[in-house]
PQR file of N, CA, C, O and H, with PARSE charges and radii, in Angstrom:
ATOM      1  N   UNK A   1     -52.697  14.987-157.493 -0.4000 1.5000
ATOM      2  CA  UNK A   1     -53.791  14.795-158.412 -0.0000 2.0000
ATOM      3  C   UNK A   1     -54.874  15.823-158.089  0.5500 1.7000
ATOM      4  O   UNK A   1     -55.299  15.964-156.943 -0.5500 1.4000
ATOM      5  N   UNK A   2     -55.318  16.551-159.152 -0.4000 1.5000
ATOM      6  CA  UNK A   2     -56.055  18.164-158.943 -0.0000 2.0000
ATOM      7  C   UNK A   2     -57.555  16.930-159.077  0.5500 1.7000
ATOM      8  O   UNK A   2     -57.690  15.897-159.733 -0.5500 1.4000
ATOM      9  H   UNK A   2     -54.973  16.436-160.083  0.4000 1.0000
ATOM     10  N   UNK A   3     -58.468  17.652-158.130 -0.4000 1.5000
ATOM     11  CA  UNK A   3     -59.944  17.574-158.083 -0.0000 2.0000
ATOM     12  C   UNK A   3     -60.594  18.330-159.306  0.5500 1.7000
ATOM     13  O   UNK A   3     -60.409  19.488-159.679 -0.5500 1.4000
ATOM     14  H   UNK A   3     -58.359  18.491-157.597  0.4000 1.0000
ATOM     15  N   UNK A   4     -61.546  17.179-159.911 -0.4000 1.5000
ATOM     16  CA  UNK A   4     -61.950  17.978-161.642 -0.0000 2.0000
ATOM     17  C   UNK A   4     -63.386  18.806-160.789  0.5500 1.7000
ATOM     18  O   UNK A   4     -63.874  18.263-159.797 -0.5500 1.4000
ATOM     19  H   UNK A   4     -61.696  16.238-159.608  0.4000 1.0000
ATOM     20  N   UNK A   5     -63.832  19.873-161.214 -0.4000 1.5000
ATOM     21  CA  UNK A   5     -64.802  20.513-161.196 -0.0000 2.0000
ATOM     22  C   UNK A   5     -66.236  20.116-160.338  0.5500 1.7000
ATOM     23  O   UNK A   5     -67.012  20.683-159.570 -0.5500 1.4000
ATOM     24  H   UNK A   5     -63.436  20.314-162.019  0.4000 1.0000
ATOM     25  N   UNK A   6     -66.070  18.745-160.986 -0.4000 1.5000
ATOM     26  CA  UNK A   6     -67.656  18.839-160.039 -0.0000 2.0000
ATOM     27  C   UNK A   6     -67.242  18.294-158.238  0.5500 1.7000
ATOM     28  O   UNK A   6     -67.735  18.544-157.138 -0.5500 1.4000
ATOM     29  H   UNK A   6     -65.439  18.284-161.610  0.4000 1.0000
ATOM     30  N   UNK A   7     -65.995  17.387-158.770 -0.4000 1.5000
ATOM     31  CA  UNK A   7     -65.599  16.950-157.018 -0.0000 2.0000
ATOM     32  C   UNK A   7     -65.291  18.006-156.099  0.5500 1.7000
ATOM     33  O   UNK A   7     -65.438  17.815-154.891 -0.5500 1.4000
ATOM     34  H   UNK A   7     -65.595  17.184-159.664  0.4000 1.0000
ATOM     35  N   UNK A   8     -64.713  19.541-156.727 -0.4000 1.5000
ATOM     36  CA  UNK A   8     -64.522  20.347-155.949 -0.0000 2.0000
ATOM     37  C   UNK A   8     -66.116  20.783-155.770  0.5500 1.7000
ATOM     38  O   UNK A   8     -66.574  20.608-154.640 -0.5500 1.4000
ATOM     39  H   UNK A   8     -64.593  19.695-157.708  0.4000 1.0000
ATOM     40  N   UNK A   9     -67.089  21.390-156.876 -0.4000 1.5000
ATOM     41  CA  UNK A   9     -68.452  21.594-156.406 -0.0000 2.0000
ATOM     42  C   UNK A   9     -68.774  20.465-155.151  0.5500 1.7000
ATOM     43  O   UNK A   9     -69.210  20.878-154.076 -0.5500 1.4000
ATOM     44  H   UNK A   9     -66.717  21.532-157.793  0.4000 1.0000
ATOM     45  N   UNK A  10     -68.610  19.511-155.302 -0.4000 1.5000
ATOM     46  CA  UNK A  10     -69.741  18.574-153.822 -0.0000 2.0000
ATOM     47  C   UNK A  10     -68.629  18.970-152.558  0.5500 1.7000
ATOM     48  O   UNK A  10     -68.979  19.452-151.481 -0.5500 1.4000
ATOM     49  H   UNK A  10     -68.256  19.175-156.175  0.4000 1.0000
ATOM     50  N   UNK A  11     -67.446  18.705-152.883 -0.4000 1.5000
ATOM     51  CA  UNK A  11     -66.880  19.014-151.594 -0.0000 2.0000
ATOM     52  C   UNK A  11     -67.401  20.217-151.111  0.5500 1.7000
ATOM     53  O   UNK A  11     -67.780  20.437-149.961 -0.5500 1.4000
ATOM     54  H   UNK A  11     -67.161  18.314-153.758  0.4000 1.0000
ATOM     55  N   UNK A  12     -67.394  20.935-152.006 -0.4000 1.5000
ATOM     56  CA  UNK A  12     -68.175  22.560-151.606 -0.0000 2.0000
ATOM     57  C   UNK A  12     -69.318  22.427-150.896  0.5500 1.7000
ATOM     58  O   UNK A  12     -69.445  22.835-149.742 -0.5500 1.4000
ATOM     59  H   UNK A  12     -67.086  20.756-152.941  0.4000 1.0000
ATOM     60  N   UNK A  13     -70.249  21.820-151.590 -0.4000 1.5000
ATOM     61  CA  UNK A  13     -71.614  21.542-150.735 -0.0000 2.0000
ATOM     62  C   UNK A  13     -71.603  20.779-149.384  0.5500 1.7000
ATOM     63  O   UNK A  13     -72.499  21.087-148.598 -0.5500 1.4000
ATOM     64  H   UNK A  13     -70.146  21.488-152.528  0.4000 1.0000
ATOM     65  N   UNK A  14     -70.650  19.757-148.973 -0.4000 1.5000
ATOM     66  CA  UNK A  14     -70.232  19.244-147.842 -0.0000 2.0000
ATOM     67  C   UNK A  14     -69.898  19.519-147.144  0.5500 1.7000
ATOM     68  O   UNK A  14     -70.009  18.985-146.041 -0.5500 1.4000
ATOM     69  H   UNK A  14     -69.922  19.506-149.611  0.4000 1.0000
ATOM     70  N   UNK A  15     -69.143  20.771-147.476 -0.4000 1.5000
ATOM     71  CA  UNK A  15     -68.392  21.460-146.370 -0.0000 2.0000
ATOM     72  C   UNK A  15     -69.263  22.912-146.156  0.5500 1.7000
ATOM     73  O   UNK A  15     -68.698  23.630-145.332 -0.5500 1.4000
ATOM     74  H   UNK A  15     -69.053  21.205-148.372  0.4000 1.0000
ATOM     75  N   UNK A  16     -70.168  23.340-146.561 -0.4000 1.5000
ATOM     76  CA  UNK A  16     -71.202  24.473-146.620 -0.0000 2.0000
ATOM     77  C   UNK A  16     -72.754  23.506-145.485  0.5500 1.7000
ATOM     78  O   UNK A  16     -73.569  24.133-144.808 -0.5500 1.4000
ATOM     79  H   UNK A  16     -70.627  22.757-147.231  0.4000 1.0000
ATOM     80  N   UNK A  17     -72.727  22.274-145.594 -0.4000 1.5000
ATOM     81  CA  UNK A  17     -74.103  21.589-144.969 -0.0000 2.0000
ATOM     82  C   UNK A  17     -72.743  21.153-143.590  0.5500 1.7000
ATOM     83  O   UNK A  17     -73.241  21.448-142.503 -0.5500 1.4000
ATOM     84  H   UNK A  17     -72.066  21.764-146.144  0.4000 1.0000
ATOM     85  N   UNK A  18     -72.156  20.921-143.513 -0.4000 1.5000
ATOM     86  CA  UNK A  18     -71.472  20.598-142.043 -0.0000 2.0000
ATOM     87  C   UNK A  18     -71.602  22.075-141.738  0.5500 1.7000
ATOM     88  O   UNK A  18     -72.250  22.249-140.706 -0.5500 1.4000
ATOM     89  H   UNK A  18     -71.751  20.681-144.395  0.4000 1.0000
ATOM     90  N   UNK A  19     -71.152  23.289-142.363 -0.4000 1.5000
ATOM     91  CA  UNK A  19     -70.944  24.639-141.466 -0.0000 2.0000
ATOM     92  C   UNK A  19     -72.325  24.787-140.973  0.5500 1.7000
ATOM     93  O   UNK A  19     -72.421  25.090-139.784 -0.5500 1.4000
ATOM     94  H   UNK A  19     -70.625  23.147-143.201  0.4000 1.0000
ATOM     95  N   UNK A  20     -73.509  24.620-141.703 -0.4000 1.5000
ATOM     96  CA  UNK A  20     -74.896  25.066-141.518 -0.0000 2.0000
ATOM     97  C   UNK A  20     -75.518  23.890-140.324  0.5500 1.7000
ATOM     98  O   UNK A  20     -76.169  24.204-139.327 -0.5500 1.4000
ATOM     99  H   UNK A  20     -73.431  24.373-142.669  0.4000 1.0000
ATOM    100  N   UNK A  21     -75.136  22.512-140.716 -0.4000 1.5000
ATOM    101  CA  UNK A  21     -75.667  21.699-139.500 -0.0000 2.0000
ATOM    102  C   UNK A  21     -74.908  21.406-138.269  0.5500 1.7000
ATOM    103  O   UNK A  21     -75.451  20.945-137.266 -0.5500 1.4000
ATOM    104  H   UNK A  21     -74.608  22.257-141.526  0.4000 1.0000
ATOM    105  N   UNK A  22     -73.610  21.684-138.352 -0.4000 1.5000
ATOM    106  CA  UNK A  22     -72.462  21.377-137.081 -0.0000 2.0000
ATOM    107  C   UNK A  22     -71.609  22.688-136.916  0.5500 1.7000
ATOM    108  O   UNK A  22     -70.400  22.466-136.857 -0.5500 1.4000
ATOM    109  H   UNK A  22     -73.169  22.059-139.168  0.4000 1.0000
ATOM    110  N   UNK A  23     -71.991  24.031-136.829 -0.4000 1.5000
ATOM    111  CA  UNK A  23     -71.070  25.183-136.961 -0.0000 2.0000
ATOM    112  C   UNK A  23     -69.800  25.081-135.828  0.5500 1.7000
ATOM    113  O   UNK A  23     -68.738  25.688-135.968 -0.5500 1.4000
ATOM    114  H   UNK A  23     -72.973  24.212-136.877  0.4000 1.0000
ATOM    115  N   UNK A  24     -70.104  24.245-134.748 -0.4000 1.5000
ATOM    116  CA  UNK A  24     -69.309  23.990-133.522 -0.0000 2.0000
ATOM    117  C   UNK A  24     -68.106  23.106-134.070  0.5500 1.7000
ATOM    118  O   UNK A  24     -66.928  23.430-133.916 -0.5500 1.4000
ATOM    119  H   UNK A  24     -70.967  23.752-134.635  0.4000 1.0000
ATOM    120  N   UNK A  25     -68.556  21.873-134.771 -0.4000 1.5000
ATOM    121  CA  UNK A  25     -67.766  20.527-135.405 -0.0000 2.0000
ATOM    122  C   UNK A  25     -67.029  21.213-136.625  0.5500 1.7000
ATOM    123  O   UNK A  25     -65.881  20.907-136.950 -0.5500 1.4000
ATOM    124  H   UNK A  25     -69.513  21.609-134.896  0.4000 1.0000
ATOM    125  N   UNK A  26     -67.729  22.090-137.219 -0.4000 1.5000
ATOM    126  CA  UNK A  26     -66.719  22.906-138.580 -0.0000 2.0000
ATOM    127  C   UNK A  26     -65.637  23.496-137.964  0.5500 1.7000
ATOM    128  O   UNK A  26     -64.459  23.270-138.244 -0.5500 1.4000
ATOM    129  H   UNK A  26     -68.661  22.339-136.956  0.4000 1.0000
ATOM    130  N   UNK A  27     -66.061  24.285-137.088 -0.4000 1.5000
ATOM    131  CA  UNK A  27     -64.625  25.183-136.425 -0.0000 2.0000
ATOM    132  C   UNK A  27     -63.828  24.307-135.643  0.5500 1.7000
ATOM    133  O   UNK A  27     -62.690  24.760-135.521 -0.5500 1.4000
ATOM    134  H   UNK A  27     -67.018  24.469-136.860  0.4000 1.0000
ATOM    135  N   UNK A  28     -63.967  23.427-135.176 -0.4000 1.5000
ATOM    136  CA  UNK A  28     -62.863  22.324-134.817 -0.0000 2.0000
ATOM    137  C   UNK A  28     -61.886  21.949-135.398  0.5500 1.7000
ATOM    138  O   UNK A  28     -60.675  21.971-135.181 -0.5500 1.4000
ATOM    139  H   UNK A  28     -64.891  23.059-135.275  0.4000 1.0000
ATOM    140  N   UNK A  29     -62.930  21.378-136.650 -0.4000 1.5000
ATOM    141  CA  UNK A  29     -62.156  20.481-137.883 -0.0000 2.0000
ATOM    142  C   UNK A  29     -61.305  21.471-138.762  0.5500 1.7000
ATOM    143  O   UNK A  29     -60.392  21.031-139.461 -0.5500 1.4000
ATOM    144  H   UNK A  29     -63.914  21.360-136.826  0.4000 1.0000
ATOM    145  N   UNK A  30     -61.610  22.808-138.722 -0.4000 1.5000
ATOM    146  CA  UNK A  30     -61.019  23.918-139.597 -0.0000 2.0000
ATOM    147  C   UNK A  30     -59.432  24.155-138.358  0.5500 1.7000
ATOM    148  O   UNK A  30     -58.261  24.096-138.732 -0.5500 1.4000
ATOM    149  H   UNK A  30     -62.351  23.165-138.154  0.4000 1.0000
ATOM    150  N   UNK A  31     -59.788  24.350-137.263 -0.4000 1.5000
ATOM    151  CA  UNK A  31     -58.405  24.538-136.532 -0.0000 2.0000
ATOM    152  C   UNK A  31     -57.675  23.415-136.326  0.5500 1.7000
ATOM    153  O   UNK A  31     -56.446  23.457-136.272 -0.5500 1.4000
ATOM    154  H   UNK A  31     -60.740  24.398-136.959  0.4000 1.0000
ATOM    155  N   UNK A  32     -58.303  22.408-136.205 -0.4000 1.5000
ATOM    156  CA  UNK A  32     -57.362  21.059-136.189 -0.0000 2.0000
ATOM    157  C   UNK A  32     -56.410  20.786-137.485  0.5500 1.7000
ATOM    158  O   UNK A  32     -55.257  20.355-137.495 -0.5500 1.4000
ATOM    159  H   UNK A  32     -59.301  22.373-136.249  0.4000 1.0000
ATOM    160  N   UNK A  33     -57.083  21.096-138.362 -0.4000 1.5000
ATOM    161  CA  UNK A  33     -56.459  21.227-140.042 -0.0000 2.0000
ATOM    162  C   UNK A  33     -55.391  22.564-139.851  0.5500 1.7000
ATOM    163  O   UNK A  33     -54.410  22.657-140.589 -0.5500 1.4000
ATOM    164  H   UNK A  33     -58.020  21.446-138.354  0.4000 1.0000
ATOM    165  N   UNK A  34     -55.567  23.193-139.198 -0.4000 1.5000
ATOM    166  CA  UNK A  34     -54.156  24.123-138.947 -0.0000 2.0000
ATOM    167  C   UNK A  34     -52.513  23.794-138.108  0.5500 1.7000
ATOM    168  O   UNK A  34     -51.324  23.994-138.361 -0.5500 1.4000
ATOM    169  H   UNK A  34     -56.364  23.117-138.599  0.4000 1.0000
ATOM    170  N   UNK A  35     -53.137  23.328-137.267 -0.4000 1.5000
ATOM    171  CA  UNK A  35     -52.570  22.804-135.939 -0.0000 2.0000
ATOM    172  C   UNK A  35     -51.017  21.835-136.619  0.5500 1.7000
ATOM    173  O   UNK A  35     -49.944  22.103-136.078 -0.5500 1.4000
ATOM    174  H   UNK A  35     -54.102  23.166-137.062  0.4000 1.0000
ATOM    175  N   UNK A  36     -51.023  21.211-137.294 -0.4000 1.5000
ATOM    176  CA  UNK A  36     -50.076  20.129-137.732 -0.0000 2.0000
ATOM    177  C   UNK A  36     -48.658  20.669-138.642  0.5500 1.7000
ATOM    178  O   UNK A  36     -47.438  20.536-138.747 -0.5500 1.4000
ATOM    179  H   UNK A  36     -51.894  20.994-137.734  0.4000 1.0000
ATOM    180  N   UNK A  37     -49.848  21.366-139.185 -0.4000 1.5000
ATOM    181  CA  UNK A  37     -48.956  22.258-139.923 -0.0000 2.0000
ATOM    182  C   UNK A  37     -47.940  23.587-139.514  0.5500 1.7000
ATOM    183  O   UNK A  37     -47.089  24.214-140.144 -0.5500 1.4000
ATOM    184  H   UNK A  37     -50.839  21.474-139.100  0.4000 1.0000
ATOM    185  N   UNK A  38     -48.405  23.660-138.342 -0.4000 1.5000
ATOM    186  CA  UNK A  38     -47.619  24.671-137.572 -0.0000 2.0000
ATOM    187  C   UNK A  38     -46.721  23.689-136.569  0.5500 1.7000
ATOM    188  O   UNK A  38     -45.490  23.732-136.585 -0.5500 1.4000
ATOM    189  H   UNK A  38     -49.097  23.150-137.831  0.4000 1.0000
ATOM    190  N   UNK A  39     -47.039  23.312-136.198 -0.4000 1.5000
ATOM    191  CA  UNK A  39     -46.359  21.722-135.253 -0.0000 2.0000
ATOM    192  C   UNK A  39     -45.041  21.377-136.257  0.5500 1.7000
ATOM    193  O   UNK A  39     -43.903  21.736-135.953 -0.5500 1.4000
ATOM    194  H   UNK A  39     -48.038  23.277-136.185  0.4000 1.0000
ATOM    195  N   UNK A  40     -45.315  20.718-137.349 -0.4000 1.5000
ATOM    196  CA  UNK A  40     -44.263  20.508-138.252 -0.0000 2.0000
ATOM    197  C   UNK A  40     -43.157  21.020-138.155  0.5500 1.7000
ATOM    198  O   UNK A  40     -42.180  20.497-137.619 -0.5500 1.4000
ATOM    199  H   UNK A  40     -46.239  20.427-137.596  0.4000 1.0000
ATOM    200  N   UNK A  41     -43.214  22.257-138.744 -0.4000 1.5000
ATOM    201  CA  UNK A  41     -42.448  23.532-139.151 -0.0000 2.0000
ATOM    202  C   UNK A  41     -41.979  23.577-137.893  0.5500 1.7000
ATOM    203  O   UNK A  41     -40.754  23.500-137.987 -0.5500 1.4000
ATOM    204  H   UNK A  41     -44.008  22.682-139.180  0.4000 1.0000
ATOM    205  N   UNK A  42     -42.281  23.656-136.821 -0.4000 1.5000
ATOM    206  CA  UNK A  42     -41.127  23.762-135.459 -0.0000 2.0000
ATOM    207  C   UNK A  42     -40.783  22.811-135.277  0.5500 1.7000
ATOM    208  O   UNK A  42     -39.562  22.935-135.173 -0.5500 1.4000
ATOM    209  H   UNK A  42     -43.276  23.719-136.744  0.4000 1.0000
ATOM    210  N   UNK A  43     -41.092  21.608-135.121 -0.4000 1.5000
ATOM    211  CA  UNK A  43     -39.919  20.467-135.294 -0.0000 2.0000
ATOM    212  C   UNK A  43     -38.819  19.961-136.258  0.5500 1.7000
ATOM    213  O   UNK A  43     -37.766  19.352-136.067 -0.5500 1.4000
ATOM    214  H   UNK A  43     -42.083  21.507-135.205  0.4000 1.0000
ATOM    215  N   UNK A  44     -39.544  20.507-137.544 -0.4000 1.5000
ATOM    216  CA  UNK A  44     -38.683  20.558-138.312 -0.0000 2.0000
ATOM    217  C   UNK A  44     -36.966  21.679-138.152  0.5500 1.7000
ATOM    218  O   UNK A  44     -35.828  21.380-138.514 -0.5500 1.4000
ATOM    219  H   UNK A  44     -40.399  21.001-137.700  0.4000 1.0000
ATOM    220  N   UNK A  45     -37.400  22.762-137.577 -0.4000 1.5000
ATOM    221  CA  UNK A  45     -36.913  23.900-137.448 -0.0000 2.0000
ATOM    222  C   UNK A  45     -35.524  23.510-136.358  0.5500 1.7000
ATOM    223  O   UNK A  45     -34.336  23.777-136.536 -0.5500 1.4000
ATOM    224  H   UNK A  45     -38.324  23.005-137.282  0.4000 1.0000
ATOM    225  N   UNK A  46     -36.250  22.715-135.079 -0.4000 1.5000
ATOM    226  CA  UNK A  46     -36.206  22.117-133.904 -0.0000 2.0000
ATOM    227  C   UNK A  46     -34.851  21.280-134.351  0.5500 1.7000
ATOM    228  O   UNK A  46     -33.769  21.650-133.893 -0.5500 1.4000
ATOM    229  H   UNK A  46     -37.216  22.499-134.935  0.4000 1.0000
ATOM    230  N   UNK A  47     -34.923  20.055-135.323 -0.4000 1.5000
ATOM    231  CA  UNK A  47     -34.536  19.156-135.951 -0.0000 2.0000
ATOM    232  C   UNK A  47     -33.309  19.490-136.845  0.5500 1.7000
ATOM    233  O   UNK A  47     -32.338  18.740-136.947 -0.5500 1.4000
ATOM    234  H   UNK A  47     -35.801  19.755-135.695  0.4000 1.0000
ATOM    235  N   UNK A  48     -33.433  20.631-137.456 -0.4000 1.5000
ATOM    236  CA  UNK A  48     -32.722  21.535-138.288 -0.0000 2.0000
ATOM    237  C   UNK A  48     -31.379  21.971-136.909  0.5500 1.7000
ATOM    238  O   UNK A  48     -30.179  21.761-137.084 -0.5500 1.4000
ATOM    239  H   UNK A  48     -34.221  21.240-137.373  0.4000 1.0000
ATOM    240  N   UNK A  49     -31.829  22.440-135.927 -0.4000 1.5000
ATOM    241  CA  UNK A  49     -31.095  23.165-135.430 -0.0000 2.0000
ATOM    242  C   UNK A  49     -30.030  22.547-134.484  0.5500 1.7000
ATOM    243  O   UNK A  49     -28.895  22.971-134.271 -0.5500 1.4000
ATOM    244  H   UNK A  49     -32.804  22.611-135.784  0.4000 1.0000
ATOM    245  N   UNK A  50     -30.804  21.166-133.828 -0.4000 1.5000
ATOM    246  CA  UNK A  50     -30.006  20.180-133.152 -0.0000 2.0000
ATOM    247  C   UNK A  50     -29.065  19.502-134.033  0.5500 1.7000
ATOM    248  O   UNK A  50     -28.069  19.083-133.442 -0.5500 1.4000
ATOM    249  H   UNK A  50     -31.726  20.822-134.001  0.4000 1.0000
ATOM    250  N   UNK A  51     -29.110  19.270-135.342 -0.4000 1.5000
ATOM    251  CA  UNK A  51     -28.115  18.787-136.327 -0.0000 2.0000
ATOM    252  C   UNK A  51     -27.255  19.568-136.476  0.5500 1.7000
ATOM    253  O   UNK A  51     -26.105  19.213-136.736 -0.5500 1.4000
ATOM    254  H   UNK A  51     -29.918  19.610-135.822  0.4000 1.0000
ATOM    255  N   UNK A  52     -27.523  20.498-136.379 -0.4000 1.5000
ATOM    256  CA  UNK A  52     -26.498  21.633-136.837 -0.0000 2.0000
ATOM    257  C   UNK A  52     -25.579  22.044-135.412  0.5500 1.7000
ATOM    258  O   UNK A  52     -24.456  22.525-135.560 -0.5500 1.4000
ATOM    259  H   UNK A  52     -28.458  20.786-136.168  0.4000 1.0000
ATOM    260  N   UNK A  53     -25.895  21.917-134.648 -0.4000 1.5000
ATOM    261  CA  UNK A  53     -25.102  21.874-133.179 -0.0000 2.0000
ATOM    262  C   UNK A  53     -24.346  20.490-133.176  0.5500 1.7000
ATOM    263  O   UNK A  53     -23.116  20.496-133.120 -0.5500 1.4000
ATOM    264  H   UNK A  53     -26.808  21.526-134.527  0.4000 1.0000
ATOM    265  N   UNK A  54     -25.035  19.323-133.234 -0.4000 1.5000
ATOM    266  CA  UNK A  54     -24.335  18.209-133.403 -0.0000 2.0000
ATOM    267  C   UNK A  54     -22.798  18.537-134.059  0.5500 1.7000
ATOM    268  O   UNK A  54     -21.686  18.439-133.540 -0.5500 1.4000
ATOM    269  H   UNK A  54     -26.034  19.318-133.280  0.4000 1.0000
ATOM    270  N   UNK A  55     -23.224  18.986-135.474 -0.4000 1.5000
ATOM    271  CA  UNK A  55     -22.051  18.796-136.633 -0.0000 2.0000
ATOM    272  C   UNK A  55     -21.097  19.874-136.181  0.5500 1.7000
ATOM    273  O   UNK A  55     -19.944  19.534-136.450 -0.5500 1.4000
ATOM    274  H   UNK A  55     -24.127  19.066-135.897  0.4000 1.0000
ATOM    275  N   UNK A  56     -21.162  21.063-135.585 -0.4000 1.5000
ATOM    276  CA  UNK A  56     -20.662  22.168-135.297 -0.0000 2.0000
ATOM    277  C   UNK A  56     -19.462  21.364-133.767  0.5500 1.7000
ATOM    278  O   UNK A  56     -18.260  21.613-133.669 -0.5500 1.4000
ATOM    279  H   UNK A  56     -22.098  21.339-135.367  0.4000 1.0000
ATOM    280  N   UNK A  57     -20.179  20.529-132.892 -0.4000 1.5000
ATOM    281  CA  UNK A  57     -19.046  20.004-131.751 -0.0000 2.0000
ATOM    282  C   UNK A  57     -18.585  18.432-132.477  0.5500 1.7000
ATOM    283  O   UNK A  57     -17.801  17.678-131.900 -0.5500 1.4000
ATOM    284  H   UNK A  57     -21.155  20.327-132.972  0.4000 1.0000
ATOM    285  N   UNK A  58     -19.141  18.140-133.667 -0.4000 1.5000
ATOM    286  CA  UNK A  58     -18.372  16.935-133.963 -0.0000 2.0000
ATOM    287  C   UNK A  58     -17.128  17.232-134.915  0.5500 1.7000
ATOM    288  O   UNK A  58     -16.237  16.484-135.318 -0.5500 1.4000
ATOM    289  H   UNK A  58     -19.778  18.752-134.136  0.4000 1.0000
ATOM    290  N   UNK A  59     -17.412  18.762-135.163 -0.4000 1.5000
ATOM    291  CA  UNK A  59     -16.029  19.473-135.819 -0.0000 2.0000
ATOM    292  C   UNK A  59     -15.010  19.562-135.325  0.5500 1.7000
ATOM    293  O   UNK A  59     -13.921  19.308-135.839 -0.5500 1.4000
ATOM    294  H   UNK A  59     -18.136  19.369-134.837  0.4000 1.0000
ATOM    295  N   UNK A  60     -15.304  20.064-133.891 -0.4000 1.5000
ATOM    296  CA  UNK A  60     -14.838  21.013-132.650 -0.0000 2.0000
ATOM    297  C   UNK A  60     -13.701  19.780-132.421  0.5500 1.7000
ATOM    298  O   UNK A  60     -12.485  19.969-132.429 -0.5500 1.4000
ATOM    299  H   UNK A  60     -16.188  20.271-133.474  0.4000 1.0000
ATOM    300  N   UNK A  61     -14.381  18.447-132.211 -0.4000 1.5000
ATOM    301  CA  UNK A  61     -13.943  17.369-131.581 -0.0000 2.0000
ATOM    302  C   UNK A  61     -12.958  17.158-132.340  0.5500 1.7000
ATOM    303  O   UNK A  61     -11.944  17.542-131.756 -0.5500 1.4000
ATOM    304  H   UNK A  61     -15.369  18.294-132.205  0.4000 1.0000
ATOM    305  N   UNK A  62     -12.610  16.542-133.835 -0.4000 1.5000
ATOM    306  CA  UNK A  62     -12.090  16.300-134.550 -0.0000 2.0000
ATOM    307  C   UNK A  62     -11.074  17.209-134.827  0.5500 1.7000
ATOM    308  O   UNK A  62      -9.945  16.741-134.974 -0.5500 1.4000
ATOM    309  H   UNK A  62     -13.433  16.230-134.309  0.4000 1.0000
ATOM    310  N   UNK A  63     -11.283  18.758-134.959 -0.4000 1.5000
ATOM    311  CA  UNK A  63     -10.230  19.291-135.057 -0.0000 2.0000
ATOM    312  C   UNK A  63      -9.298  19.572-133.578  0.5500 1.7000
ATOM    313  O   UNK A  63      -8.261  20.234-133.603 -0.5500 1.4000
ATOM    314  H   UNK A  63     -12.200  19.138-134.840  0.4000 1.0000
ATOM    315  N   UNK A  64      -9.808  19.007-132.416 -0.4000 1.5000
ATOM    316  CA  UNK A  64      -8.868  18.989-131.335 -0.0000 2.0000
ATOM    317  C   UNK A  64      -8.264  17.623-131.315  0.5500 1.7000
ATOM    318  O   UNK A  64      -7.236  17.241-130.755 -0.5500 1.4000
ATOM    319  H   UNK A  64     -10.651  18.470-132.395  0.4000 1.0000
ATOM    320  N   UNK A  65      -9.123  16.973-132.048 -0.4000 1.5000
ATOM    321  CA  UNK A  65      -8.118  15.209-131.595 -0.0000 2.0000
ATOM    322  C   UNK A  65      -7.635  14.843-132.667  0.5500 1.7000
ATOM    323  O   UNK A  65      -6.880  13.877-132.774 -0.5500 1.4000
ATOM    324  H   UNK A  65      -9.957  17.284-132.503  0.4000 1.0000
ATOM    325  N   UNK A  66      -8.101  15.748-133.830 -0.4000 1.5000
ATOM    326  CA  UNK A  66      -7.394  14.912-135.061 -0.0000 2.0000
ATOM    327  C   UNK A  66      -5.849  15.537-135.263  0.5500 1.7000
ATOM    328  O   UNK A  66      -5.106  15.079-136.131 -0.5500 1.4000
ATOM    329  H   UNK A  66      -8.714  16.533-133.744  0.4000 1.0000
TER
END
């Protein structure tokens, strides 16, 4: 659901009065908002790759015992 015009204007202003009154608390909250998203993507990646080893010796297995 897209933000209509003026909700993006105040968020604007909210996030312009935190940079001006908390410049320390903005740059936190701006790298913490990065952080997860990079986290993800390697577990995901992580997750991706252990399945794929799994299925690769549950082949292995099957075509020696089957």
């Amino acid at each position: 659901m897209a933000l209509s015009t003026q909700e993006r204007r105040l968020l604007a202003e909210i996030e312009q009065r935190l940079r001006h009154d908390d410049p320390r608390l903005a740059r936190r909250l701006a790298r913490h908002g990065r952080r997860p998203r990079r986290r993800t993507r390697l577990l995901a990646a992580a997750l991706v790759a252990v399945l794929g080893v799994a299925t690769a010796l549950m082949s292995a297995i099957a075509t020696v015992f089957g």
